[in-house]
C-alpha positions as CSV (number, residue, x, y, z in Angstrom):
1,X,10.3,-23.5,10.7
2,X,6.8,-23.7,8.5
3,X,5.3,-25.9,11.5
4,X,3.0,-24.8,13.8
5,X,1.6,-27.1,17.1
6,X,-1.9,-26.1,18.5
7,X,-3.0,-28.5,22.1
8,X,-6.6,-29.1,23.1
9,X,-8.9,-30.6,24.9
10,X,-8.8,-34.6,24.9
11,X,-4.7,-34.9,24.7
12,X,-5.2,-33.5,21.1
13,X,-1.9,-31.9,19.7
14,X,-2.3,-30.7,15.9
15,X,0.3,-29.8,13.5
16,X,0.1,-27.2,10.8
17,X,2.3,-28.0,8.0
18,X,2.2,-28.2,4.5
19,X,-1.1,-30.3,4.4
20,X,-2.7,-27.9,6.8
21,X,-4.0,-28.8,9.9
22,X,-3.9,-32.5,10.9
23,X,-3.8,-34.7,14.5
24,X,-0.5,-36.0,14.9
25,X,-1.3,-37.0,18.8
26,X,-5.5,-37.6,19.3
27,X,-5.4,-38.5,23.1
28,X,-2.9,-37.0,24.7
29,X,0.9,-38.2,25.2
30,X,-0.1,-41.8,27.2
31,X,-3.6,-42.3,25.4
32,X,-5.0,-40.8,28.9
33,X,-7.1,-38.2,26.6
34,X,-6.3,-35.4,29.8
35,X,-6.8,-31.9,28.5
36,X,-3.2,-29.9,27.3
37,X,-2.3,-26.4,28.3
38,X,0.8,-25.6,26.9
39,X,3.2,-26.7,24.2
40,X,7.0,-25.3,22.8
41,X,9.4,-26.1,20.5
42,X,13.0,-25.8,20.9
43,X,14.5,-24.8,17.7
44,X,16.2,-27.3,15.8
45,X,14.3,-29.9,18.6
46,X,11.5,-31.5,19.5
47,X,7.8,-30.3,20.2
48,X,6.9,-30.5,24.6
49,X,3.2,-30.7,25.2
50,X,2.0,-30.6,29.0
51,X,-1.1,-30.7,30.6
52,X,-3.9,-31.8,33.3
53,X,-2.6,-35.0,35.4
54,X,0.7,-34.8,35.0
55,X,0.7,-35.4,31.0
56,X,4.0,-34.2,29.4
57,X,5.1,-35.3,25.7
58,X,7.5,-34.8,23.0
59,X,6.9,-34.8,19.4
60,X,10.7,-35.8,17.5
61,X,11.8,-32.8,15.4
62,X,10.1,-34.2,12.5
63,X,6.3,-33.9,14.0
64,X,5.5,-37.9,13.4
65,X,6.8,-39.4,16.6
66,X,5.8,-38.6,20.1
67,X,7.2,-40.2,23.1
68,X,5.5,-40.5,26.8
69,X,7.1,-38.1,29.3
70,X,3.7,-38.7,32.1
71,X,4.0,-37.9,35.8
72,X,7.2,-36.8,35.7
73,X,8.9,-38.1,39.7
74,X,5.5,-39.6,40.2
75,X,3.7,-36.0,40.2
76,X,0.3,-36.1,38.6
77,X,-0.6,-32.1,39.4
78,X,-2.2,-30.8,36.5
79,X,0.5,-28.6,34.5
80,X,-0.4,-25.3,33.5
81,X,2.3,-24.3,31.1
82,X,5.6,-25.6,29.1
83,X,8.9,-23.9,28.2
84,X,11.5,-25.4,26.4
85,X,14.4,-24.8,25.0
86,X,18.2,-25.8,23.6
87,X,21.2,-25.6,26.0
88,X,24.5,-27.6,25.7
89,X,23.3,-30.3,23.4
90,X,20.4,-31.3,25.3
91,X,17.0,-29.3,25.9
92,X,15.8,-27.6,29.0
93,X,12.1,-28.2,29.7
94,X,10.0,-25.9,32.3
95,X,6.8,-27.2,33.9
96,X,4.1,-24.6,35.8
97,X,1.3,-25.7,37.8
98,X,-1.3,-24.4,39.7
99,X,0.5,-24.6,42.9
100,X,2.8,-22.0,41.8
101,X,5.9,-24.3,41.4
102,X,8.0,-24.6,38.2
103,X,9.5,-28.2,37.9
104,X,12.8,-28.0,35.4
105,X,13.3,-31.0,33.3
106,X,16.8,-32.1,31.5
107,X,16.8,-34.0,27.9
108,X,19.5,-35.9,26.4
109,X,19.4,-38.8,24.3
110,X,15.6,-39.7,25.0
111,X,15.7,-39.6,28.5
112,X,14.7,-36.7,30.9
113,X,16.4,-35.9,34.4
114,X,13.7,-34.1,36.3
115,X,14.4,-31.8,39.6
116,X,12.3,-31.2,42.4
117,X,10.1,-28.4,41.7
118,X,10.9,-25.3,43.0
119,X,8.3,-22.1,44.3
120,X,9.6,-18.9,42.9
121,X,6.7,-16.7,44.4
122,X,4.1,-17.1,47.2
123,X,3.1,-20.3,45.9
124,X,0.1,-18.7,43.7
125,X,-1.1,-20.2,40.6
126,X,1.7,-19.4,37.8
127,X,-0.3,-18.5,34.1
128,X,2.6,-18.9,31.8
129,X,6.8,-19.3,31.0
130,X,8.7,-18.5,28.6
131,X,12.4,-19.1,27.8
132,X,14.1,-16.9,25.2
133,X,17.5,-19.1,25.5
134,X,18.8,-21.9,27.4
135,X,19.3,-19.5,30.0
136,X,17.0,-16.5,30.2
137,X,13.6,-16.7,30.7
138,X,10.7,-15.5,32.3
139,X,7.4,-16.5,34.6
140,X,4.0,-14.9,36.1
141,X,2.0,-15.6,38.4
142,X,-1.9,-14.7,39.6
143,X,-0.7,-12.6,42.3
144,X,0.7,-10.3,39.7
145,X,4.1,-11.3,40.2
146,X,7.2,-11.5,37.3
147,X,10.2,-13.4,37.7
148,X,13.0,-13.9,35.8
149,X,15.8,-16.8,35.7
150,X,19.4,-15.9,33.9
151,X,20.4,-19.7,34.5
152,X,17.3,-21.8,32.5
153,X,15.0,-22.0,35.2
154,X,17.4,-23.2,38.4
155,X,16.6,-19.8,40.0
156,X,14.4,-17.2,39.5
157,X,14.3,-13.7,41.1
158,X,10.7,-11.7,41.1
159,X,11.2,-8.4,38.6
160,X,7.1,-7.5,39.5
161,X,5.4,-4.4,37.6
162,X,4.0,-2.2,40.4
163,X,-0.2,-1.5,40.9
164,X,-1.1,-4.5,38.3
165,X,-5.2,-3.8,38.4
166,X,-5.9,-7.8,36.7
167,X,-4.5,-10.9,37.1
168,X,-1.9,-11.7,35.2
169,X,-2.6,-14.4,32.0
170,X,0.7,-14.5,30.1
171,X,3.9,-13.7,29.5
172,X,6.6,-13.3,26.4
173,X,9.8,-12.6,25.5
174,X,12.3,-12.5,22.7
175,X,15.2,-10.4,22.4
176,X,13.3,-7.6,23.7
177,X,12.2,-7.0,27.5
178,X,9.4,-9.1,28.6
179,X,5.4,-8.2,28.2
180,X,2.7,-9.7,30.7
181,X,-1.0,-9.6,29.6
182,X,-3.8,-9.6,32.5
183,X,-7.8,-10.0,32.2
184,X,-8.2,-6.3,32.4
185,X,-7.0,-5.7,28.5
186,X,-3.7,-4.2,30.2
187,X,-0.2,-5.1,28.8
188,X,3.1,-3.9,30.3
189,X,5.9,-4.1,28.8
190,X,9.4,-3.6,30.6
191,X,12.3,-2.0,30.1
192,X,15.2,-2.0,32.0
193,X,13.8,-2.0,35.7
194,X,11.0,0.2,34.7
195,X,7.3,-1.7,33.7
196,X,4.9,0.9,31.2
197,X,1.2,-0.2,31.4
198,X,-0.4,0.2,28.3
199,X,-4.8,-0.6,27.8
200,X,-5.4,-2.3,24.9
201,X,-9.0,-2.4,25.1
202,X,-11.7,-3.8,28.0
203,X,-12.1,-7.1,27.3
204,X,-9.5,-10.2,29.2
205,X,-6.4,-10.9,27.3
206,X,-5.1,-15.0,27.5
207,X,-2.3,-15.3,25.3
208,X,0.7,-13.0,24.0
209,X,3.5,-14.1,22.0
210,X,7.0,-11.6,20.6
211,X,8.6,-11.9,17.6
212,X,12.1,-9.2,18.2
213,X,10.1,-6.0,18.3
214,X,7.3,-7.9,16.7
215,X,3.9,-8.6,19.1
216,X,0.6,-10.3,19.3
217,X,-1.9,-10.4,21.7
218,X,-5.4,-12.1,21.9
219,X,-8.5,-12.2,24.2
220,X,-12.1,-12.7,25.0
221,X,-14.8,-12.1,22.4
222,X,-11.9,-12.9,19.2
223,X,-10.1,-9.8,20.5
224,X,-6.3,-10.1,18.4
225,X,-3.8,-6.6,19.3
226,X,-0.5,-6.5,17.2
227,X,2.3,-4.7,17.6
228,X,4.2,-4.1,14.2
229,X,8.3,-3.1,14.0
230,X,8.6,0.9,14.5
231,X,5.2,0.9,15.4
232,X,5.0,2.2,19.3
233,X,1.4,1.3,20.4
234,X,-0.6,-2.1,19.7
235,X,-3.6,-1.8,17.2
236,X,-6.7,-3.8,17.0
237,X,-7.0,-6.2,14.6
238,X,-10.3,-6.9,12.9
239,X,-11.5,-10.7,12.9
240,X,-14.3,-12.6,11.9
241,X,-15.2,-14.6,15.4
242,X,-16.1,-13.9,18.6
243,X,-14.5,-17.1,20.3
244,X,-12.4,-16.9,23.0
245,X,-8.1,-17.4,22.1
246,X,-6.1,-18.5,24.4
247,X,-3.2,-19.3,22.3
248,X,-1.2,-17.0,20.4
249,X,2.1,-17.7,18.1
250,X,4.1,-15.0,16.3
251,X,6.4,-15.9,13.5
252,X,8.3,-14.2,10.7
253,X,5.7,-15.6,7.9
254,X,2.4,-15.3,9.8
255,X,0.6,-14.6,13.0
256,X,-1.9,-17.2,14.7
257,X,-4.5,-17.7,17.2
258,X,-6.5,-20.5,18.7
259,X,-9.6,-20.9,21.0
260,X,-12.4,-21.7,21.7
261,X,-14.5,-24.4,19.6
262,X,-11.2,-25.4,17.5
263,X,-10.8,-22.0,16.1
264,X,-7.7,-20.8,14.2
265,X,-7.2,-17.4,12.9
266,X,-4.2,-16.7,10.6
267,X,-2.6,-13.6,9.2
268,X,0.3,-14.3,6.4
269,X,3.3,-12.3,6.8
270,X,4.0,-9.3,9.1
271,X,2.6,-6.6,7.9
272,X,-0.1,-8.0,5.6
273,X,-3.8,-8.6,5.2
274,X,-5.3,-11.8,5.7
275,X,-7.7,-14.5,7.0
């Protein structure tokens, strides 16, 4: 909707609504104040926060309530990433870690049935998820690998780009093919079986988001790339920071990014101006 969720250092998660930016969880989902790397929201669901030591959380749909989801099976690995989305009246919840495996998590009625992890690649470090559905979704890894699932994360087959120079940083997906970012300002972007690189600019890209044929990408030094509808290369954005992002989110009202030192950049609506 009009919400958007930012994660931090110290367990912080902040909400963006019509107040502007406020703490709706200061210390992280059981008071342990470990760092968060990731956070989702399934539409018409709650808000999944993840990070170091095992911390996972959920915000209720309505931003004020979070419940303790912590060392899901007893694991305390420090989680990387978090995908979630609606399938079947529950939600489907994806964790990544460093160790390359991606532990899938089932919701219903304030409970969560967690599987044993599962290694889709060589056991590298896996950067980022992404699940477009209930069903398809998509992970990479710093080896440079891509894999996909078609059944919300109980399998996964690799789909890798060939001769990736950087290691890879992110991944996203809509209802277009996905796009991987590495820390060699490359994005590649495929389509069908076929993976088109495409340099963006020299400095490291963290984060990319997708919005149908809608993109945003952001880096080192405040870089932000977007990618506008029936527009076929990504154009630099000017901004006023040189902090680092490493969180991007693409809506249909407005375009944000987050980094280093609490910043925020926004851009209202898709093809405008802005802050």
């Amino acid at each position: 909707g009009a919400n958007a969720y930012a994660v931090g250092d110290g367990g912080v998660v902040l909400a963006d609504g019509d107040e502007g930016w406020a703490p709706v969880v200061s210390d992280g989902p059981g008071a342990g104040s470990n760092a968060l790397r990731g956070v989702d929201v399934v539409e018409g669901g709650g808000v999944w926060f993840a990070g170091d030591g095992g911390a996972v959380g959920r915000l209720d749909p309505e931003g004020t309530r979070h419940v303790d989801h912590s060392v899901p099976d007893g694991d305390t690995t420090d989680v990387l990433d978090v995908a979630a989305a609606a399938e079947g009246g529950a939600e489907t919840v994806l964790l990544v870690d460093g160790s390359g495996r991606v532990r899938r998590g089932r919701y219903r009625e304030g409970e969560v049935s967690w599987s044993e992890p599962e290694k889709p690649g060589s056991g590298s470090s896996l950067a980022g998820i992404v699940l477009c559905d209930g069903s398809r979704g998509y992970a990479c890894d710093t080896s440079q690998c891509v894999f996909e699932t078609g059944d919300g994360g109980r399998t996964f087959e690799e789909v890798s780009p060939d001769a990736v120079e950087g290691t890879l940083t992110d991944v996203a997906a809509s209802n277009t093919e996905p796009v991987v970012s590495d820390d060699d300002g490359v994005v590649y972007r495929r389509d069908g079986t076929t993976w088109t690189p495409e340099r963006l600019g020299a400095d490291p890209l963290w984060a990319l988001d997708r919005d149908g044929e809608r993109g945003l990408a952001c880096g080192e030094a405040g870089t932000v790339y977007e990618l506008h509808e029936a527009v076929t290369r990504w154009e630099e954005a000017s901004t006023p920071t040189t902090a680092s992002l490493r969180g991007a989110a693409l809506g249909s009202a407005r375009a944000l990014a987050v980094g280093e030192g609490g910043t925020v950049l926004e851009r209202s609506g898709p093809e405008s101006d802005g802050e």
